[in-house]
N, CA, C and O atoms as a Tinker XYZ file with bonds, in Angstrom:
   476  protein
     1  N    143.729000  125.798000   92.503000    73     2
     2  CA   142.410000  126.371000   92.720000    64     1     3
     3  C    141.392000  125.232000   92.797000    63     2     4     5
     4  O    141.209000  124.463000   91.853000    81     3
     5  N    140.805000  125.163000   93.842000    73     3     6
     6  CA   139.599000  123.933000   94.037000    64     5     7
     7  C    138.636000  124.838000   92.875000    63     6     8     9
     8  O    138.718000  125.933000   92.317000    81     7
     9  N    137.265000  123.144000   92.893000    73     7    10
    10  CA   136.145000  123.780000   91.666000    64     9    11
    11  C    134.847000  124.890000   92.810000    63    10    12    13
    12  O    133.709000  125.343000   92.690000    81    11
    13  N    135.907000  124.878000   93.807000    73    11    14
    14  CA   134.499000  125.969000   94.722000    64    13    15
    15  C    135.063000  127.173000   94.244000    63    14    16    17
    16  O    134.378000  127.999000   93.642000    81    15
    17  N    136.548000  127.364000   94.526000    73    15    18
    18  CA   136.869000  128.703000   94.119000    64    17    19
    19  C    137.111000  129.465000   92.708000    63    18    20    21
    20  O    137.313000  130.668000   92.545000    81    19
    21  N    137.000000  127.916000   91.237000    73    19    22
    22  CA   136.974000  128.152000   89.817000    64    21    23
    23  C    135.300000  129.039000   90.016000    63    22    24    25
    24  O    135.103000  130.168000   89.567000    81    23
    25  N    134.118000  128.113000   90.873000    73    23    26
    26  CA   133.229000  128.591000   90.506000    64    25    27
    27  C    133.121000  130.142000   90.763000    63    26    28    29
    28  O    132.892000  131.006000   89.916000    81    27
    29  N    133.336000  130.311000   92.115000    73    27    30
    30  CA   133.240000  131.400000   92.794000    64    29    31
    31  C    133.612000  132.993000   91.738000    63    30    32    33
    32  O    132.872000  133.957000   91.543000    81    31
    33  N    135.515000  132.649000   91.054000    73    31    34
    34  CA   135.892000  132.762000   89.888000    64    33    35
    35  C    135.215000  133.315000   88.896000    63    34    36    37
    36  O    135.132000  134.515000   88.635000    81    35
    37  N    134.535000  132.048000   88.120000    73    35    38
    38  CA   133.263000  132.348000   87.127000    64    37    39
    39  C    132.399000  132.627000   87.193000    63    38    40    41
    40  O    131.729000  132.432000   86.180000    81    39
    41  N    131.726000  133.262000   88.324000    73    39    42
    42  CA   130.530000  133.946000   89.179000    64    41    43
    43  C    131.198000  135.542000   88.984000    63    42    44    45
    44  O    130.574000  136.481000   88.490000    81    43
    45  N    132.072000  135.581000   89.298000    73    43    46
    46  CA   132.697000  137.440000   89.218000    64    45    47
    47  C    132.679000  137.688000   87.742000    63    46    48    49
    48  O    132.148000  138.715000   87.318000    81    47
    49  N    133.216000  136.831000   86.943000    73    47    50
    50  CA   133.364000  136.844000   85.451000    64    49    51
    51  C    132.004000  137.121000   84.705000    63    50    52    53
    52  O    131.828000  137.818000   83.706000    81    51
    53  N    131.234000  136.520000   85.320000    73    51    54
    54  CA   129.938000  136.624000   84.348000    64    53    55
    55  C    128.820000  137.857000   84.792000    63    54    56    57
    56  O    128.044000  138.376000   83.989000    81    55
    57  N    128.905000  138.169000   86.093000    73    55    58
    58  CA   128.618000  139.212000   86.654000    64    57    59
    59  C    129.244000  140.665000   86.106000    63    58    60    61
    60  O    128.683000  141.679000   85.691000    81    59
    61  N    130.312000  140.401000   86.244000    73    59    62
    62  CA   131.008000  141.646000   85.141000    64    61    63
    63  C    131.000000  141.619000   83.576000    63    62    64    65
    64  O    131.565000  142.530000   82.971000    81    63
    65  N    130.408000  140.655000   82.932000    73    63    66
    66  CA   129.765000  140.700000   81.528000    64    65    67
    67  C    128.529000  140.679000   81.502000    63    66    68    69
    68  O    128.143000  140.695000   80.334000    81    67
    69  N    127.437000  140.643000   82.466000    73    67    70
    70  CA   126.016000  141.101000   82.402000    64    69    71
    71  C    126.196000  142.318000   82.938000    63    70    72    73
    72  O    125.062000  142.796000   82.961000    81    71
    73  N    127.088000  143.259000   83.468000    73    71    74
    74  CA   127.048000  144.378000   83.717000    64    73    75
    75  C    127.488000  145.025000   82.963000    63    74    76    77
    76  O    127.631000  146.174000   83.380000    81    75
    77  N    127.887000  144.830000   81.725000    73    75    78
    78  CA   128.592000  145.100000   79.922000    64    77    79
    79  C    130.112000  144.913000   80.345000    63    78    80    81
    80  O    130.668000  145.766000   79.653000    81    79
    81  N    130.995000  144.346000   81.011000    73    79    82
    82  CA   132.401000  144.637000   81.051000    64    81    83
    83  C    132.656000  143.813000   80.063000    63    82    84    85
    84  O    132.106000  142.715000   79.979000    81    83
    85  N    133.611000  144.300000   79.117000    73    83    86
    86  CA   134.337000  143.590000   77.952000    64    85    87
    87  C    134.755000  142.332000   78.585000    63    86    88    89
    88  O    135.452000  142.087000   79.570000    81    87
    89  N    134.088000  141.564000   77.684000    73    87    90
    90  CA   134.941000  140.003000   77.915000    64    89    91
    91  C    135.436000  139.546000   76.483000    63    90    92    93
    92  O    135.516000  138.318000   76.432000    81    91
    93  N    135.694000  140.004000   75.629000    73    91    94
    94  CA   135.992000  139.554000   74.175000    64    93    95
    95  C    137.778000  139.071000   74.342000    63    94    96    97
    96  O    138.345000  138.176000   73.715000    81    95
    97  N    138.333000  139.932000   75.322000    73    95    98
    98  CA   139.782000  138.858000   75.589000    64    97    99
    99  C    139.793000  137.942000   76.971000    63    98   100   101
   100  O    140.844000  137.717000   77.569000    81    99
   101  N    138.647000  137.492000   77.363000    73    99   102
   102  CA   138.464000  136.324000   78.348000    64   101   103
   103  C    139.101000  135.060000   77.677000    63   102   104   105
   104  O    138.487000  134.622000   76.704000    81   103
   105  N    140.314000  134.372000   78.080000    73   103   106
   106  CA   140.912000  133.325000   77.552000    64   105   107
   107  C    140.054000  132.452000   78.690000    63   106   108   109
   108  O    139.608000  132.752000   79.798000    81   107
   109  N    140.029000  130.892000   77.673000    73   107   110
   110  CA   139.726000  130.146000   78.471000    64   109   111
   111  C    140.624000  129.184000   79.048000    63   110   112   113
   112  O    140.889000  128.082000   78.568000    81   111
   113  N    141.202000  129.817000   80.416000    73   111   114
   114  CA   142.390000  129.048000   81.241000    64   113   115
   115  C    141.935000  128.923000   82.730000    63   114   116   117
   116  O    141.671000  129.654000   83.684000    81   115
   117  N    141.990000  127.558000   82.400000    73   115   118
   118  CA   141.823000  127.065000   84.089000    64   117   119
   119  C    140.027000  127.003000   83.990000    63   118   120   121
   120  O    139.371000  127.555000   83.107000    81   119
   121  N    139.537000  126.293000   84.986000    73   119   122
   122  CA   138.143000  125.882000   85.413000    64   121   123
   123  C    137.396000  127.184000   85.663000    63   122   124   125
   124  O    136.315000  126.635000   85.875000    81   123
   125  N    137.220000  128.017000   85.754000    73   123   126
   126  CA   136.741000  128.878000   85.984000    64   125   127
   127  C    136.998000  129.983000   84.225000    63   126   128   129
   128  O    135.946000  130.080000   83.594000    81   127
   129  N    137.952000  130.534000   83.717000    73   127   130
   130  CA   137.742000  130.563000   82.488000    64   129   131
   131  C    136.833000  129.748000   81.570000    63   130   132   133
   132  O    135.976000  130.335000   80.910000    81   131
   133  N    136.952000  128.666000   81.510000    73   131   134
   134  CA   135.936000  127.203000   80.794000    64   133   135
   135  C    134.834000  127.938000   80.933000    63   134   136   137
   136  O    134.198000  128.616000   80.125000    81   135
   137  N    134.673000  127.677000   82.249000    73   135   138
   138  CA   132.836000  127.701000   82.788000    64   137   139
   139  C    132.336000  129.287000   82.265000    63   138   140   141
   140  O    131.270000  129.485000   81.681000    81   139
   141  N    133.246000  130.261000   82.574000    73   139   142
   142  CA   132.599000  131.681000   81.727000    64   141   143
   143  C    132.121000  131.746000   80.366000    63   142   144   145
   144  O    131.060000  132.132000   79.874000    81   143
   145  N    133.647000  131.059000   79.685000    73   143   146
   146  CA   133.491000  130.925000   77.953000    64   145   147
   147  C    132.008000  129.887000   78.022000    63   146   148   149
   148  O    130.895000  130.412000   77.986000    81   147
   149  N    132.138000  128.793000   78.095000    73   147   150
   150  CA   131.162000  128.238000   77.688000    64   149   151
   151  C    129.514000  128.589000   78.188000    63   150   152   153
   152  O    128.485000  128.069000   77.758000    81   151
   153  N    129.643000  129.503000   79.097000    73   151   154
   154  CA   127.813000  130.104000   79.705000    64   153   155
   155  C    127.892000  131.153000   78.826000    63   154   156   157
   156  O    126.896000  131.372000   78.137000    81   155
   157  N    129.011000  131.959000   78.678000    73   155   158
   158  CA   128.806000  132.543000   77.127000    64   157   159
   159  C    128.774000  132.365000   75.991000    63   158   160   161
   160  O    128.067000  133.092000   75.293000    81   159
   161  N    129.342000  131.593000   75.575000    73   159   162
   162  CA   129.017000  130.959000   74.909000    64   161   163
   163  C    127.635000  130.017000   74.178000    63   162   164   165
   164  O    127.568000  129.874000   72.957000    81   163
   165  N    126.843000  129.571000   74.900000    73   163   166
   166  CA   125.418000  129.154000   75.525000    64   165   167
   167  C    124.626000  129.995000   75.557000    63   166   168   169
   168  O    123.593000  129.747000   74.936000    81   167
   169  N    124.703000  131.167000   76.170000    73   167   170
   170  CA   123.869000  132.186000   76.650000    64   169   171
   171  C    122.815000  132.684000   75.953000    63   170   172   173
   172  O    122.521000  133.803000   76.374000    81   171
   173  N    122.173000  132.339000   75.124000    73   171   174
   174  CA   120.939000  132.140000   74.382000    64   173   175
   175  C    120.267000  131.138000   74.789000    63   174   176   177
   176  O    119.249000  131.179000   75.479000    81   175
   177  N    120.849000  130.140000   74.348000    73   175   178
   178  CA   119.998000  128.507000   75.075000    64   177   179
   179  C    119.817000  128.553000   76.797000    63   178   180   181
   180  O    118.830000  128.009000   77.293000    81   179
   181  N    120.498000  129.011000   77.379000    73   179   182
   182  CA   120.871000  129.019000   78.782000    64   181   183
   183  C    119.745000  129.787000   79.346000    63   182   184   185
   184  O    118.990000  129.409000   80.242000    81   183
   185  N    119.716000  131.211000   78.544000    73   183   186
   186  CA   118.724000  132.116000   79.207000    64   185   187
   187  C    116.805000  131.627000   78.735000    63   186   188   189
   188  O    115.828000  131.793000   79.466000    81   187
   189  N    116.815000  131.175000   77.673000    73   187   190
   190  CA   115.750000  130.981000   77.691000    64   189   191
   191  C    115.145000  129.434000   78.222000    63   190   192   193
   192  O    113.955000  129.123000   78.172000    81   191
   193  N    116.573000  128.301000   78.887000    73   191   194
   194  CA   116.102000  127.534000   79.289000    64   193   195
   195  C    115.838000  128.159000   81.465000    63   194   196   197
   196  O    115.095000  127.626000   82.290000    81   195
   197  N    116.494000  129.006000   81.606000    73   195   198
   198  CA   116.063000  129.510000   82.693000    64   197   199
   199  C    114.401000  130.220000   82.670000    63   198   200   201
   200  O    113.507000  129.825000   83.419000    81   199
   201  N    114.240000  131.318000   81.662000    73   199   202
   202  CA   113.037000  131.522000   81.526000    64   201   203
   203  C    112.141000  130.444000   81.319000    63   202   204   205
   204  O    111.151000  130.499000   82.048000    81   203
   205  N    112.184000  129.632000   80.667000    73   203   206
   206  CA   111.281000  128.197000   80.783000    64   205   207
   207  C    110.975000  127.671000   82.122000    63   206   208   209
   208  O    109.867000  127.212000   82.402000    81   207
   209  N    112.350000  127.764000   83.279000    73   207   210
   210  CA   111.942000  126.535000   84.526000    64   209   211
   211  C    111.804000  127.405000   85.502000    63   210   212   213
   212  O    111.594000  126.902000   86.606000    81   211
   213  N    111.875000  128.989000   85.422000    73   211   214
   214  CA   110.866000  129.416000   86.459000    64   213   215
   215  C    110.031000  130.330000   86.443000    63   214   216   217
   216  O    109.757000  131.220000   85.638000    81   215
   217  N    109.675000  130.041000   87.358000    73   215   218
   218  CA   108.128000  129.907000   87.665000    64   217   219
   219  C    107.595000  131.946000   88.165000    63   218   220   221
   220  O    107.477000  131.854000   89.387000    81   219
   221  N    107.416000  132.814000   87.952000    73   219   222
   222  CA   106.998000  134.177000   88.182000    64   221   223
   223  C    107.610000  134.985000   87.781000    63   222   224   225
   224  O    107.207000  136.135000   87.607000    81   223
   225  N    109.082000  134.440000   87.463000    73   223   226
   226  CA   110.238000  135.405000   87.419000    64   225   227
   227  C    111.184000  135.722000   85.884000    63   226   228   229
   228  O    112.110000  134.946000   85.648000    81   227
   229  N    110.969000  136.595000   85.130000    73   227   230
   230  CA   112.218000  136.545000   84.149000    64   229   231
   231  C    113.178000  137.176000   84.563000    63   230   232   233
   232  O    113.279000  138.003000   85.470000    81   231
   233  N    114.114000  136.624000   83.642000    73   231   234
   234  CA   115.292000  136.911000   83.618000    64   233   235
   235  C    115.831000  138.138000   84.474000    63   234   236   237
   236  O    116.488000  138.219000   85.512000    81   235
   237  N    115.108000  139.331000   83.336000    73   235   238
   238  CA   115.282000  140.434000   83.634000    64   237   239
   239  C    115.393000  141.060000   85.068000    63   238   240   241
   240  O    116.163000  141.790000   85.692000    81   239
   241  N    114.119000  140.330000   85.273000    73   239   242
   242  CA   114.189000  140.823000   87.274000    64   241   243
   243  C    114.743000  140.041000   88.295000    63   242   244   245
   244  O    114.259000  140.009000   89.426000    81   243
   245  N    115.559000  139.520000   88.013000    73   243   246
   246  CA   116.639000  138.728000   88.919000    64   245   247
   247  C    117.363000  139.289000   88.899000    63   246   248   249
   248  O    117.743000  139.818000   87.855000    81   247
   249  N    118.227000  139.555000   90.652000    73   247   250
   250  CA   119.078000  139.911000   90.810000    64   249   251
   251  C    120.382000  139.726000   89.873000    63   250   252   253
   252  O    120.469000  138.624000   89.330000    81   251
   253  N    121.246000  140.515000   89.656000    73   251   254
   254  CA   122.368000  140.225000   88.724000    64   253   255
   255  C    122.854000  138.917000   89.133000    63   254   256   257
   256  O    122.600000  138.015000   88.334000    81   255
   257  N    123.476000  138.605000   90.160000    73   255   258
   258  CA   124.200000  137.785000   91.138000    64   257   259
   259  C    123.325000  136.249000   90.790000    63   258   260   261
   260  O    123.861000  135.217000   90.386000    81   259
   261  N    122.178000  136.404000   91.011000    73   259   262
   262  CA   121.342000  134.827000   90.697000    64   261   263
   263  C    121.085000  134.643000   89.285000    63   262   264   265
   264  O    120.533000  133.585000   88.982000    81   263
   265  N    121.346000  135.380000   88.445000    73   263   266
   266  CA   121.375000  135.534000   86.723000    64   265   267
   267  C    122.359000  134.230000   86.587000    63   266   268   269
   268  O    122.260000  133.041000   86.284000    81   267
   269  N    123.712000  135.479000   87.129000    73   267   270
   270  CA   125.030000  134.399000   86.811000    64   269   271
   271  C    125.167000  133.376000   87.461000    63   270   272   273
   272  O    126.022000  132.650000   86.954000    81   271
   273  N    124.635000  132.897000   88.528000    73   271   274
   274  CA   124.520000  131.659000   89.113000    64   273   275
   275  C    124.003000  130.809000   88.366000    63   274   276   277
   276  O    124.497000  129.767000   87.936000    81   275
   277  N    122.563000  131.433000   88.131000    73   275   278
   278  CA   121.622000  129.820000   87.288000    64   277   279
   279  C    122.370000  130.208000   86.079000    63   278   280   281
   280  O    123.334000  129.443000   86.088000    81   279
   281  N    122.431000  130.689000   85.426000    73   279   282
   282  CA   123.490000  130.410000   84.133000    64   281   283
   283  C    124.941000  129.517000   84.116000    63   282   284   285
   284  O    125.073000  128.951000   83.031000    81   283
   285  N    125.724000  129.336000   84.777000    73   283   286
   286  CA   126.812000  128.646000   85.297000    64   285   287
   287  C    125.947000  127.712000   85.658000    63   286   288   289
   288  O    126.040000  126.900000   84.738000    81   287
   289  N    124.953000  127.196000   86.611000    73   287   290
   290  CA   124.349000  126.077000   87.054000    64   289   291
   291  C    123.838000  125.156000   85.780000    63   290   292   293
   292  O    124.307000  124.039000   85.557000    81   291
   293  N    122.595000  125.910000   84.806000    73   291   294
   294  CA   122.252000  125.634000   84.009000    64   293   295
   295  C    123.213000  124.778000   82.401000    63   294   296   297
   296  O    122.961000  123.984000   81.494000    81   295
   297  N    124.438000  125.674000   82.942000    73   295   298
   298  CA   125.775000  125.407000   82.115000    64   297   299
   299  C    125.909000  124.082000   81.914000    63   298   300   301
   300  O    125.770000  123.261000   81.008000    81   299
   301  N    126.318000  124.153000   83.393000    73   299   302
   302  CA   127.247000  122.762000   84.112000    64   301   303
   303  C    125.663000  121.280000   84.041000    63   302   304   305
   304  O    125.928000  120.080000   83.967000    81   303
   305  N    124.302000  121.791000   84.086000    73   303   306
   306  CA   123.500000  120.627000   83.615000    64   305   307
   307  C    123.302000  120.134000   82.195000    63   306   308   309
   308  O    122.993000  119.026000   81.756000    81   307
   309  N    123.566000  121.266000   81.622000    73   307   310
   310  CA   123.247000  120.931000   80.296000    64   309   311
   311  C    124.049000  120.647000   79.597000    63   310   312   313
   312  O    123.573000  120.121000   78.591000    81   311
   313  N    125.480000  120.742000   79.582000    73   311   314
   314  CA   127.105000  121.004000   78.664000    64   313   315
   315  C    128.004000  120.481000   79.609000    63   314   316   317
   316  O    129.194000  120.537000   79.301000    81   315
   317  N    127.674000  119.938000   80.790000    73   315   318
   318  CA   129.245000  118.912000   81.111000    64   317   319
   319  C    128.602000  118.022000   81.812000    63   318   320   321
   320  O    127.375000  118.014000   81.905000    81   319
   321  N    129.633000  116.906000   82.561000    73   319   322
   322  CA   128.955000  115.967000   83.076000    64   321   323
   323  C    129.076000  115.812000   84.670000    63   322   324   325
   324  O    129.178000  114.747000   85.279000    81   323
   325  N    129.041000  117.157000   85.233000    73   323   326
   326  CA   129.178000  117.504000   87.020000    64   325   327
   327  C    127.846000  116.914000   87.491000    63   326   328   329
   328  O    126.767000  117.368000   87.110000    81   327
   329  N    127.987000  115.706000   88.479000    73   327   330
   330  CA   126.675000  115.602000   89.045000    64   329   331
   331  C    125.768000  116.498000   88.977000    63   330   332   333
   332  O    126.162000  117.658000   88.855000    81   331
   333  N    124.352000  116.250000   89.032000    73   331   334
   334  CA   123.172000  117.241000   89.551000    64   333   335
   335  C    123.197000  117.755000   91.001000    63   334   336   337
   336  O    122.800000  118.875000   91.319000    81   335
   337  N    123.613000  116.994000   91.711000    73   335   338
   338  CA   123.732000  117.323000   93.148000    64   337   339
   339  C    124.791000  117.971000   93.329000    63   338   340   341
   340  O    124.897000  118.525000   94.423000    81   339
   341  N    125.407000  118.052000   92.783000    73   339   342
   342  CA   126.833000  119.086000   93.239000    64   341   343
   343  C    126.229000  120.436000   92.641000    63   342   344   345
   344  O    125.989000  121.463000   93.275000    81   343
   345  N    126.041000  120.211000   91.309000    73   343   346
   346  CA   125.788000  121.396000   90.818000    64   345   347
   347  C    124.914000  122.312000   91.196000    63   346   348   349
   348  O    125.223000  123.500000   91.284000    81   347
   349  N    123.379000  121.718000   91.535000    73   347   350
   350  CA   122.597000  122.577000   92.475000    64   349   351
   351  C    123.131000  123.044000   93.843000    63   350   352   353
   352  O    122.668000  124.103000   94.266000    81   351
   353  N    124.216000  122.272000   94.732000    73   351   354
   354  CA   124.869000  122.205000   95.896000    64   353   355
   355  C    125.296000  123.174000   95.646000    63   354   356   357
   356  O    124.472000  124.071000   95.823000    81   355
   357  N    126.060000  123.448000   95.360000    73   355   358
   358  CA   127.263000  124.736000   95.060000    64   357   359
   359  C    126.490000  125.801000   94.683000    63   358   360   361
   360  O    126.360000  126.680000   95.534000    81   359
   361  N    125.946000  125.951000   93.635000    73   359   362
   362  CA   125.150000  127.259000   93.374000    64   361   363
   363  C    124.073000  127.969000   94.506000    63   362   364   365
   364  O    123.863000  129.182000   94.474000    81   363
   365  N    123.421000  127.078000   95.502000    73   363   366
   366  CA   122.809000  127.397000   96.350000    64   365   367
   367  C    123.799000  127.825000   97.026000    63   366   368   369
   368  O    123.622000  128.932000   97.535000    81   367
   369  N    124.946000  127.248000   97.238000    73   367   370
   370  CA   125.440000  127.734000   98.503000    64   369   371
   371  C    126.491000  129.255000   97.766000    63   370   372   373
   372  O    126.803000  130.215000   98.471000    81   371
   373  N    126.755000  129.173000   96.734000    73   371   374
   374  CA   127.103000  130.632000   96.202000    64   373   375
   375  C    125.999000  131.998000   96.168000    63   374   376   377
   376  O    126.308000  133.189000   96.143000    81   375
   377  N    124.496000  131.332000   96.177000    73   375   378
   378  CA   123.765000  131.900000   96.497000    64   377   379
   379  C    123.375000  132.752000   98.330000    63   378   380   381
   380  O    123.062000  133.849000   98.792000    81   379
   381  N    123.557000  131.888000   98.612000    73   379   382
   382  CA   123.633000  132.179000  100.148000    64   381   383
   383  C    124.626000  133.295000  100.411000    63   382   384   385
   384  O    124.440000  134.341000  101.033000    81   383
   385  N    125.905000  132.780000   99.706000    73   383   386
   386  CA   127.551000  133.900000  100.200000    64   385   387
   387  C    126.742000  135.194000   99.506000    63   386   388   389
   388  O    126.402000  136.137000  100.221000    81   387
   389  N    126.422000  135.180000   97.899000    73   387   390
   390  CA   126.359000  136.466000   97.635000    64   389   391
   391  C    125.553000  137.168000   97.330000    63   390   392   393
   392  O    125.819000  138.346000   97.094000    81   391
   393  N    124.030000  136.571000   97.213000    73   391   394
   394  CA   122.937000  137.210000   97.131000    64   393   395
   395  C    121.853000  137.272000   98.572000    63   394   396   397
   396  O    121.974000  137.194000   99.795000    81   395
   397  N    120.748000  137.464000   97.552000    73   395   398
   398  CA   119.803000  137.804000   99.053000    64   397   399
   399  C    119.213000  136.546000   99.731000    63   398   400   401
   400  O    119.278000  135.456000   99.162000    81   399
   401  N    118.601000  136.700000  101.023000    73   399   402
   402  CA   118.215000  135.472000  102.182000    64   401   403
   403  C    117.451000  134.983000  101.159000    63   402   404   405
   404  O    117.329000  133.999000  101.889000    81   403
   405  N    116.741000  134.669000  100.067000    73   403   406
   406  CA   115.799000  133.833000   99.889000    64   405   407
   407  C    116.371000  133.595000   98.198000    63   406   408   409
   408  O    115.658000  133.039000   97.363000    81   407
   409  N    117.618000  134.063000   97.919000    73   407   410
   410  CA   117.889000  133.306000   96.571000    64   409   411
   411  C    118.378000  131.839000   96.824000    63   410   412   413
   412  O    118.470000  130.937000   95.992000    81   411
   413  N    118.635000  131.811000   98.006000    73   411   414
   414  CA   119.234000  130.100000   97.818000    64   413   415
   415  C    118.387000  129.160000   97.348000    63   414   416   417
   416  O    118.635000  128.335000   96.468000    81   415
   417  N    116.922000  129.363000   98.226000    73   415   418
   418  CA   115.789000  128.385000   97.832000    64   417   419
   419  C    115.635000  128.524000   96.299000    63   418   420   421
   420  O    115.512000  127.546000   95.562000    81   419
   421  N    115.651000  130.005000   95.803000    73   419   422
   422  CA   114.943000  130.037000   94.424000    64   421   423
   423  C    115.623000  129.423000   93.011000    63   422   424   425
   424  O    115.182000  129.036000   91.929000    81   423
   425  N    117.067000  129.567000   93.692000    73   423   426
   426  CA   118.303000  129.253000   92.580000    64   425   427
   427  C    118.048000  127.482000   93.145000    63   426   428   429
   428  O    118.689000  126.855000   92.302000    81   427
   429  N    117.525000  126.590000   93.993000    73   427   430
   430  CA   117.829000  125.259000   94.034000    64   429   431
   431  C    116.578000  125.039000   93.315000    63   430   432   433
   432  O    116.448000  123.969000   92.721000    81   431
   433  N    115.296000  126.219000   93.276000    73   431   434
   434  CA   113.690000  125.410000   92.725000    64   433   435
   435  C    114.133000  125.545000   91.007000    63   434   436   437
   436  O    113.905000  124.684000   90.157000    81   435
   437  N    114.634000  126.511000   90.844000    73   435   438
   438  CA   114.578000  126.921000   89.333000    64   437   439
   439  C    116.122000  125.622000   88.504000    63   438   440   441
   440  O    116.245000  125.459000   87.290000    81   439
   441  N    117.047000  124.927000   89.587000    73   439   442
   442  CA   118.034000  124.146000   88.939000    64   441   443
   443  C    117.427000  122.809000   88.713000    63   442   444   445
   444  O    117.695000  122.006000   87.819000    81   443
   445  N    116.598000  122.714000   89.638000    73   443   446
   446  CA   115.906000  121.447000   90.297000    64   445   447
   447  C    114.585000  121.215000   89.156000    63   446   448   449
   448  O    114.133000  120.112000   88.847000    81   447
   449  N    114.206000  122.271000   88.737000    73   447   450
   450  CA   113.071000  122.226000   87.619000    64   449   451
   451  C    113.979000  121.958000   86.276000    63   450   452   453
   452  O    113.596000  120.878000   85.825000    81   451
   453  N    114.635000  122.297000   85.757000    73   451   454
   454  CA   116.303000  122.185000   84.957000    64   453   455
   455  C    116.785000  120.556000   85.057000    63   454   456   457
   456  O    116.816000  119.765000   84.114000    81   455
   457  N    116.989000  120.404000   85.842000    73   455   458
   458  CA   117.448000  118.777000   86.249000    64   457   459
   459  C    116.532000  117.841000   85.786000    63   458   460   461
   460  O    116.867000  116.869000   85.110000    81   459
   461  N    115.263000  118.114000   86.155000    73   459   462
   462  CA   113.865000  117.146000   86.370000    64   461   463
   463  C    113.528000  117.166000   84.665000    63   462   464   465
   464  O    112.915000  116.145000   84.355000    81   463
   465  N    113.800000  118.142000   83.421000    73   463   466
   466  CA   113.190000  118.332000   82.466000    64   465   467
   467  C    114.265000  118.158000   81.514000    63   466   468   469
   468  O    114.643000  119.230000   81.042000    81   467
   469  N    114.978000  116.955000   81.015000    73   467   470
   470  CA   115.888000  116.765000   80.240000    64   469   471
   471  C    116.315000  117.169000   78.980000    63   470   472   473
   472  O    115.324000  117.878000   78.804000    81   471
   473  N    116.793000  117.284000   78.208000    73   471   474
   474  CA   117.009000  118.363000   77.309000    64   473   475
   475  C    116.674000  117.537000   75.977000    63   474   476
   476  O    116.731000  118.089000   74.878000    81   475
């Protein structure tokens, strides 16, 4: 499994635990397990460092789909050591496949504000 399709992976995973699906037997196997456990893991720090870097929007009213994106994005800046440029790279462009025409820009302003503000 390449890390496009772990992400892709941990994008369905976390989408189906902000929609309440039981994840309490989510093992963490393989790159895409990791990246779920640990944004859940996080997911306190994660969500309110998203509410911090943007700009009109909480949480709440984001599409499900760009939730779990900048959360996995936010993940991977704050808790491992994946370039910044990949990491915004990829999430925009997961943005593009599965949300709406104008989350790509919003998921690169809100990673890009994340990146710029060190922890």
């Amino acid at each position: 499994m390449t890390k496009q399709d772990a992400r892709e992976r941990a994008l369905g995973l976390l989408y189906a635990a902000d929609a309440g699906a039981d994840t309490g037997s989510l093992e963490p196997t393989g790159r895409a397990g990791r990246l779920a456990v640990g944004v859940l893991g996080h997911l306190d720090e994660i969500d309110i460092i998203i509410n911090d870097h943007s700009t009109g929007w909480r949480l709440t009213r984001m599409p499900a789909v760009d939730r779990a994106i900048l959360r996995m994005g936010v993940y991977e800046l704050r808790y491992t050591d994946t370039p910044v440029g990949v990491v915004v790279s990829e999430a925009v462009e997961l943005a593009k496949r599965y949300s709406t025409a104008k989350s790509g820009s919003f998921i690169n302003a809100v990673l890009a504000n994340v990146a710029a503000d060190p922890p």
